[in-house]
C-alpha positions, 0 to 999 in steps of 0.5 A: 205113859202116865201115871194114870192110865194104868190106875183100876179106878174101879178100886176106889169108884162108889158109883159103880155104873157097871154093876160091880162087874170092874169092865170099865177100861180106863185106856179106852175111856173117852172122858177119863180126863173129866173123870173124878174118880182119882184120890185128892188128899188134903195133907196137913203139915202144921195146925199152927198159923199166923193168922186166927180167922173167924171161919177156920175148920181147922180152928188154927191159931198161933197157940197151936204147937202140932206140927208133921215130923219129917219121919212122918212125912216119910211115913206118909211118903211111902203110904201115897206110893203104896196106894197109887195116889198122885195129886196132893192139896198141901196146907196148915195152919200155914205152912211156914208155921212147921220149923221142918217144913221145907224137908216135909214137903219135899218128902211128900212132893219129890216121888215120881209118882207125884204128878200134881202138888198144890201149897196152900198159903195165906202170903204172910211170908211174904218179907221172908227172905229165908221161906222165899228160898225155901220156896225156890228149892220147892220149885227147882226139885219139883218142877211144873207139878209145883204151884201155889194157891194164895188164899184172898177173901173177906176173913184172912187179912190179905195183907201180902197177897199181891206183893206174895204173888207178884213174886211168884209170878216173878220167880215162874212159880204158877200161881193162882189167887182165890177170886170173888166166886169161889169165896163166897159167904155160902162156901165157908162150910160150918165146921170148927171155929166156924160152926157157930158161925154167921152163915145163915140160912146157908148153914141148913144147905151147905153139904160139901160132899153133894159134888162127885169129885169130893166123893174122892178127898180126904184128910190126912193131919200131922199124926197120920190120922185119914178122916173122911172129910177134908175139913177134919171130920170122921177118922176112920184110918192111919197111914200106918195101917197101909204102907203096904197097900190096901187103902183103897180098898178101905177108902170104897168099902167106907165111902159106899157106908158112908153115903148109904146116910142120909146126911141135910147138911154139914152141919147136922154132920159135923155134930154128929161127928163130934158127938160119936167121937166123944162117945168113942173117947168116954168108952172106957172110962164107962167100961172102968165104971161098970167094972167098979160098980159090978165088982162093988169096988 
């Protein structure tokens, strides 16, 4: 059976056509296989990258020094089976960047549970002889849920990608290059290095989570820290709070907030993310405040 079909999709769903009466019945459904409701976390196992691109959300850099641990991998192994979630969208940085990276992924891909693992990477391994074999144990122990996603467009320098590919393919590892449609200029989302961007007019419309199936995304960074959007924005949870389970509930009941905003743009959204988060940060430097000014200190 899989893995899916005993899923209450109801748990996680913020559109509810049914009234909150949960008499959907996923066995019986004849468009479940269309059906978006499914939980797609973006994992990220490192911040640092070989590459400095004008358009990172992530603002990765080979300056950054954050990477995952393997016990945090582990940690984050044990909340993804906890929560009944099954399709991974691993990245960086680049992946290769984490001196621990080949045991951090096989902490997160290797569970049974696990039906779905996509590594996205920028082919700068491509002469790397020790992170070829690396690749080749992903694929041996993780079979055909293992495929990679080679990132080609304008803003990465593309330097490997076909000699990075040609060996995939090679080696039977399903593949698949970013193409002219899903990089265009208007994809690039003005978060990061990229929010002072040169997006344009663009940059007023561009609303990532408008699609249905991003309603059902979300980050998780090298800390274990979830954030709403899979380019970094608005943490409202840690992995560590659910290893027992209970996310999805939390992940619906602050969707359902979520979207009850009415957000223009990315843009707007993102700024007002950094704004809350610095409020956040300087709280109790004014609670600090009022006490020495209260007490005369």
């Amino acid at each position: 059976m899989n893995i899916r079909t005993v899923e209450r999709r109801c748990d996680i769903c913020i559109e509810e056509q049914c009234g909150g009466k949960r008499d959907c019945n996923c066995d019986t459904c004849q468009v479940k296989d269309k059906c978006p409701k499914i939980l797609r976390p973006t994992i990220r196992i490192t911040n640092r990258c070989t590459q400095e691109c004008s358009h990172c959300c992530f603002e990765s850099s080979p300056k950054s020094n954050t990477n995952m641990t393997v016990e945090k991998a582990k940690e984050i192994a044990k909340f993804l089976e906890a929560n009944q979630i099954h399709d991974l969208n691993m990245m960086g940085g680049e992946f290769f960047c984490n001196p621990d990276w080949l045991e951090v992924l096989m902490e997160l891909g290797l569970p049974d549970h696990i039906i779905y693992f996509r590594l996205v990477s920028n082919s700068d391994w491509y002469k790397n002889d020790t992170v070829k074999q690396g690749l080749l144990s992903l694929r041996d122990a993780l079979g055909p849920k293992f495929h990679m996603s080679l990132s080609k467009d304008r803003w990465h320098t593309n330097v490997g990608v076909e000699k990075a590919e040609k060996w995939l393919v090679e080696n039977n590892i399903l593949t698949i290059v970013a193409n002219k449609s899903n990089t265009k200029q208007e994809s690039i989302v003005p978060v990061g290095r990229a929010e002072w961007g040169f997006w344009g007019f663009f940059d007023t419309i561009q609303n990532q989570c408008a699609g249905d199936e991003e309603h059902y995304t979300f980050l998780i960074d090298e800390e274990g820290l979830i954030y709403k959007c899979n380019f970094g924005v608005w943490p409202y949870a840690k992995v560590d709070e659910y290893l027992e389970g209970g996310f999805r509930e939390r992940f619906k009941s602050y969707n359902q907030k979520f979207y009850k905003i009415f957000i223009p743009n990315c843009k707007v959204c993102y700024r007002s993310a950094k704004r809350f988060e610095t409020e956040e940060e300087n709280k109790d430097q004014i609670r600090y405040d009022r006490l020495v000014v209260k007490r005369g200190y």
